[in-house]
Each structure stands twice: as C-alpha cells, then as structure tokens.
N, C-alpha and C positions, 0 to 999 in steps of 0.2 A: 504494500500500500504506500503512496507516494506521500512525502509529507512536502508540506511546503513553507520558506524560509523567507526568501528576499533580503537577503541581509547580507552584509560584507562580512565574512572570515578572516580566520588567518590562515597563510600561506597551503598549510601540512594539512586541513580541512580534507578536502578532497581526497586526498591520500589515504588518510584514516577510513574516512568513509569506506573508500573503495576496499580495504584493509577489510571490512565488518563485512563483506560481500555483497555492499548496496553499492549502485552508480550514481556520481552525484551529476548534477545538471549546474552547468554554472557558464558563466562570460566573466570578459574582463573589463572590468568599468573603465571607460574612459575618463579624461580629466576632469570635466564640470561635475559627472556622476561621480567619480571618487572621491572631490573634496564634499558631496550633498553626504554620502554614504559615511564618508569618517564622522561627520559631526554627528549623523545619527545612532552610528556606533559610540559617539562619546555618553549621548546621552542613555544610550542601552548600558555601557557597564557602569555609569553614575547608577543609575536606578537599580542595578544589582547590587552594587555595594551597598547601599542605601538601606536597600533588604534584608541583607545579609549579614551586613557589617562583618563579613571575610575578609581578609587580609591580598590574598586569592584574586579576588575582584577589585580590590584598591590596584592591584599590580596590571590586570586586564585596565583598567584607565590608562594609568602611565604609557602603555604600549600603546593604545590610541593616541596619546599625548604627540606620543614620539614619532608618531608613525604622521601627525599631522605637524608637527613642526616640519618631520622632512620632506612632506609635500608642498610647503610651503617655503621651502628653501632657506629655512632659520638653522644653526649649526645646533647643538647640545649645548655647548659653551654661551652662545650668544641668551638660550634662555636662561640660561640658570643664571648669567649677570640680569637680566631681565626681570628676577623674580627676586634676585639679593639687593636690586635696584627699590623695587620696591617695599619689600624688608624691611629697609633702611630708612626710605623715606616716609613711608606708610605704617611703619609698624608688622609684628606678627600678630600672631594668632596666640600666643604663647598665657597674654594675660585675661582671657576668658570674657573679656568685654561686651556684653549684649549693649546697643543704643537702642534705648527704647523710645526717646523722642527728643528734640530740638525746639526748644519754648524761644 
C-alpha cells in the first residue's frame, strides 16, 4: 500500500527505503522549490522538537539550519559571528527574561 509524503528528506532516505524492500518515488527539487521545501522542513523539525523535547530532533533542526545556510551561500563561520554578533549586542537567553509588556 503506497503511503504518501511530499516532503524533503535527507540524502540516505531512498536508500533505506529501498533497503526495507519498498520503492521510493521521488524528484529532485529545483532551486525556488528547495529553498520553499527547506523552510518547510525547518518548520516540520521545530514542531517535532516542540513535541518531543528530544534532543534527536533539536539536532534534525540544526541540519536544516545548515543545510539552509548552505543554500544560501553563508559559510558556518560567517553565522556563528552572526549569532555571537548578536549575543553581544542583544543579549542571551541565559537570564530567563519573559517581557510581558512596555507601559
């Protein structure tokens, strides 16, 4: 019985599949559809981890992360000053702050 996905994978996907003795059905997204598919992807393993609060799925993010920086032609180096950029200027997360409003 055929199930049906629509969704961007990763690489080994198919492989597997095939591995389990099913055929998988797939194309290779072109540019405009792989940057729509990554963002959808981000927000698919956000809302797993969300669910789940696995550690597993926090990791499934970052891979989407990375995988959309490098479609995006940003190095690893460039975000992480990017993100220590704002750190810096902005502040962490570290001191637990909710703003609950602005009078």
């Amino acid at each position: 019985m055929a199930r049906e996905y629509d969704k961007l994978v990763r690489d080994s996907i198919p492989e597997i599949i095939e591995r389990n003795g099913e055929t998988p059905v797939v194309h290779t997204a072109a540019e405009e559809e792989y940057e729509r598919r990554l963002r959808e992807k981000l927000d698919e393993e956000v809302a797993e981890f969300r669910e789940s609060g696995e550690i597993e799925e926090l990791a499934d993010v970052l891979e989407v992360v990375h995988a959309i920086r490098e479609q995006e032609g940003i190095s690893a180096e460039r975000l992480e000053e990017l993100r220590a950029e704002k750190a810096r200027d902005r502040g962490r997360f570290e001191e637990r702050i909710v703003l609950e409003r602005v009078e």
